[in-house]
N, C-alpha and C positions, 0 to 999 in steps of 0.2 A: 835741291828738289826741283823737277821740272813743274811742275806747277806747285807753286805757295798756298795755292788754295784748300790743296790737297794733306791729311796727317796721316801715318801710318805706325799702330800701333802692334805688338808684336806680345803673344802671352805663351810661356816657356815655363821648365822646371831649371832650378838652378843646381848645380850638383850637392850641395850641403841642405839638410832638413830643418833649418832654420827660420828658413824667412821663405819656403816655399812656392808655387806656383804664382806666379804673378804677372801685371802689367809692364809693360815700358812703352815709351812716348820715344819710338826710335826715330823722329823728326824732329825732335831738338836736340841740342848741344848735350852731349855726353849723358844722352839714352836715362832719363830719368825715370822711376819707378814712380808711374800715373794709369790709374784708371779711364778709360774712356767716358765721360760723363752720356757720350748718347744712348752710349749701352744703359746706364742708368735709369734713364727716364722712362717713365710707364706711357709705353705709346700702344702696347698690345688691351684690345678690350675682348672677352673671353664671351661667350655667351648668357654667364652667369651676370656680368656685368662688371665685374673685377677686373682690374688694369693688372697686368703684369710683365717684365719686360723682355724683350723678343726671343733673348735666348733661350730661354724658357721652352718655346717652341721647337726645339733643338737637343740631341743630345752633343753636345759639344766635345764628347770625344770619340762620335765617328763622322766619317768625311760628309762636311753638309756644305750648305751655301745657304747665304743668307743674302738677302740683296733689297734693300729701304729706302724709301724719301719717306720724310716726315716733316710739318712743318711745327715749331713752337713757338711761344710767344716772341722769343729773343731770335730765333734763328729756323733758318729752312734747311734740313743735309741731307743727304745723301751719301749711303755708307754700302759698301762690301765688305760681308767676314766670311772667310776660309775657316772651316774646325775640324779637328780632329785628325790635322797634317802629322802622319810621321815625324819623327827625329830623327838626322843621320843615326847608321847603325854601331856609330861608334859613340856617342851620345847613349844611348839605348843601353850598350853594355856596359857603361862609365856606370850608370846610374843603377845598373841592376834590375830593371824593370821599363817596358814602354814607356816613353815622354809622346806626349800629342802636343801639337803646337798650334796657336790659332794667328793669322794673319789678317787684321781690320782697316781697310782704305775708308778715310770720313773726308766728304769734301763738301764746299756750297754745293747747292742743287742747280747749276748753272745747267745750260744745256751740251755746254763742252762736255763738266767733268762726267754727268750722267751717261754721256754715251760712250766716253774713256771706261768707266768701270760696267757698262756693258758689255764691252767685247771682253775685257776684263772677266768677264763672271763669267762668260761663253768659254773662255781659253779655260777655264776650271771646269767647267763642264766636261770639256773632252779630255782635260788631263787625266782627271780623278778615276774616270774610266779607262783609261790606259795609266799602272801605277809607275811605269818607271818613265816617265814624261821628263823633258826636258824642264816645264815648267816647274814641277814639283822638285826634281833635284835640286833647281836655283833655291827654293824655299828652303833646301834643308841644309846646302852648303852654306847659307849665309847667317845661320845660327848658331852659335856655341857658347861653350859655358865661360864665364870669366869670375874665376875664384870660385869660392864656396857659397856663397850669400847670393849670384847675379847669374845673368846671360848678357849676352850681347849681339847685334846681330850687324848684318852689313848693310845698312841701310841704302848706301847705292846702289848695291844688286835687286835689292826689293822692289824699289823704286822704277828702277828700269821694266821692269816688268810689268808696270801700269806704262811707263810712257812707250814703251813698245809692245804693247796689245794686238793693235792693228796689222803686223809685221806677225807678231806670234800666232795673230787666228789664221791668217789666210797660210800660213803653213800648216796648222791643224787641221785646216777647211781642205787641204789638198789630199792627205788622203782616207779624208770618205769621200763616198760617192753623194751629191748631191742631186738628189730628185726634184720633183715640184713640191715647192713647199707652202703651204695654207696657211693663208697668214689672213684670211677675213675674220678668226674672231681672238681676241686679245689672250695667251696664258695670263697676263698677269694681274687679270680678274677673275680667273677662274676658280670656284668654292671647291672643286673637286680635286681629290687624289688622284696621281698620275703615275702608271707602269709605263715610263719611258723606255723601255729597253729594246722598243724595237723603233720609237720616235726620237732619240735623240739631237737629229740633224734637223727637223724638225723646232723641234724645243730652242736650239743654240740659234737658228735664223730667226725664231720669232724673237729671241730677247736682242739680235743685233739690230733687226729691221723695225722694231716698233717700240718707241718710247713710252715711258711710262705717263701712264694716266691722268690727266690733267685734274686733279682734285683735292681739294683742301682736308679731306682724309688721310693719313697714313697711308703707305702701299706696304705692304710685305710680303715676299715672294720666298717659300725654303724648299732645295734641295735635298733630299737627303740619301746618301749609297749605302746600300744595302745588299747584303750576299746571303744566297739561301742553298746551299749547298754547291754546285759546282756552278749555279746559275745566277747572276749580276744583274740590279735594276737599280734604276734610281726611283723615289716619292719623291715625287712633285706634288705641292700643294701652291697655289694660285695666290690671292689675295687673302692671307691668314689674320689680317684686320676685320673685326665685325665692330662696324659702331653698336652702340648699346640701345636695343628698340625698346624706345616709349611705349609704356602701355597706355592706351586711349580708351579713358572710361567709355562706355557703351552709353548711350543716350537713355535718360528714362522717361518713358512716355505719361505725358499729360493727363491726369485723369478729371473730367471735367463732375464737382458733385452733384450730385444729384437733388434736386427741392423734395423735401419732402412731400407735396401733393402730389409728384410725378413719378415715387419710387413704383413700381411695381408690384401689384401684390399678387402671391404665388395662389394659383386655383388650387382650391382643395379637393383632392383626387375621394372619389365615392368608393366604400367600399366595394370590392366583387362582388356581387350577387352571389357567384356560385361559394361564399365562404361565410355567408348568412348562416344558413344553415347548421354548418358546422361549430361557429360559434357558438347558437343559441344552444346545444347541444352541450359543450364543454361549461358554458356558464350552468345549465339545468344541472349536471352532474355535480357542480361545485357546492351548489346549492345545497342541493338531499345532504353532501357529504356533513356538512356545516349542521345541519339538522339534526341531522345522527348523532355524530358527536354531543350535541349538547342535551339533547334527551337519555342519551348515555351518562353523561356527568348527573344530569339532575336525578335520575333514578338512583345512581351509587350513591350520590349523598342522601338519599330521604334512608334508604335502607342500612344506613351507617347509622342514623337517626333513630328507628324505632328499634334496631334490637337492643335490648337489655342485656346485661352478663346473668347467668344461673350462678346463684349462692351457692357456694361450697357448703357439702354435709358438715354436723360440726359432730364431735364424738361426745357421748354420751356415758357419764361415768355408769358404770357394775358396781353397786355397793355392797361393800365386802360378807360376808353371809357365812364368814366361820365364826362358829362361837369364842368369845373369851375366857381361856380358862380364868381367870379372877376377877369375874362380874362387878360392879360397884353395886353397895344397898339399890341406887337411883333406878341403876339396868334391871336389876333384878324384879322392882316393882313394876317400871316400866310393861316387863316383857310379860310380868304377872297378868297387868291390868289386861294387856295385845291379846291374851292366847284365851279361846273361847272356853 
């Protein structure tokens, strides 16, 4: 390795569906299958205020840039990831289907390696936008499959390509044309989205000419390429770290009480004059109505009082008045003594 400082991590499909998509640690001794711990760590804070980690930001299987210092309790780094790099095309047809490849430089935060994997991240700027770059080819010649379960890559070629940066920009840098370029206010604090496509050269001078930010914050900076039918741009997003804002209760004011000898008493408002009148008016009408009524009730009850029911007629018997034909002695004398 031209600098020991520096690790490069290399993430691949391997030709067998076993053991899958994964890391290697192609900077030690026979390419061990390791995860990045810096990718790990939750250094992204979201608006909501939930940490999450950088990738995240990123779709990682098309061509982005990623470019970080972070400091944490144990360690200060600085990393560059490449995502969503092609596969050679014979890889691609081994496998039956696109491999994307991601390529991760993590170094101390020195001021060396910072500016090494700036121009670094510049030389990927211009490649990604031209796809058959000499850069990108090195990327894809030095990966291949080893067996069924692995990849393996050529980590001297890799490597070359961080320590000849400076070599590889200014042959990039030769042919565009370079204008004046505005370097008074930093991209890599900038909150906003960026349609690079006609600032490019631009963008790659300000990440070689101005170091990053001197602050005990996070930096995070993403590229990301994108194609909208025959027309090519990159999103650029600035400083995609937000610390998480404190909310500051609002001050509650003083309320001084009041003694009761000194509260204030509210004046009692007079009525209108002009609603005198009308009142005395709705009161007199309520009046009679109340009167009425109960010289109503008192009448219907006296006169429930005096009347009487009429007795029903009763029937009166007809005493029968046909003779008996077989009279008693008794009747006989009776009717004797009756008749004049």
């Amino acid at each position: 390795m031209s600098d020991s400082k520096v690790e490069i991590y290399v993430r691949s499909s391997p030709l067998g569906e076993q053991v899958g998509i994964h890391w290697r640690n192609i900077s030690k001794e026979g390419q061990p299958k390791e995860e990045p711990s810096v990718l790990k760590e939750q250094v992204i804070t979201r608006d909501d205020g939930k940490k999450v980690t950088i990738n995240s930001q990123i779709n990682d299987t098309k061509a982005s840039l990623i470019f970080a210092r972070y400091i944490s309790e144990e360690k200060n780094k600085v990393l560059l990831e490449l995502t969503g790099l092609d596969a050679s095309e014979d890889r691609s047809k081994s496998m039956g289907r696109r491999i994307s490849e991601i390529v991760l430089w993590v170094g101390d935060a020195t001021p060396e390696v910072e500016f090494k994997l700036r121009k670094l991240a510049a030389c990927a700027l211009l490649s990604f936008w031209e796809k058959e770059s000499d850069f990108l080819k090195k990327i894809r010649s030095s990966i291949e499959f080893d067996g069924l379960d692995s990849f393996k890559a050529n980590a001297q070629k890799i490597d070359q390509l961080y320590t000849d940066a400076g070599t590889n920009l200014d042959r990039l840098l030769s042919k565009v044309s370079s204008g004046d370029i505005n370097t008074s206010d930093s991209d890599w604090l900038t909150p906003k989205k960026i349609d690079i496509e006609n600032q490019l050269n631009d963008l790659v001078n300000q990440i070689i000419q101005t170091p990053l930010p001197e602050t005990e914050q996070p930096v995070v900076v993403v590229a990301e390429f994108k194609k909208e039918g025959d027309r090519q741009h990159i999103v650029y997003k600035g400083n995609v770290w937000k610390a998480p804002q404190k909310k500051t209760p609002l001050p509650v004011p003083s309320l001084q009480p009041v003694p009761p000898t000194e509260r204030p008493i509210a004046p009692r408002t007079p009525a209108s004059p002009s609603r005198l009148p009308m009142l005395r008016l709705i009161l007199g009408f309520f009046l009679m109505t109340v009167i009425v009524i109960a010289l109503w009730i008192i009448i219907f009850q006296s006169n429930m009082l005096t009347t009487t029911p009429t007795p029903a007629p009763t029937q009166t018997q007809t005493p029968n008045l046909r003779p008996n034909p077989n009279p008693s002695p008794s009747q006989i004398l009776k009717e004797k003594t009756i008749t004049p």
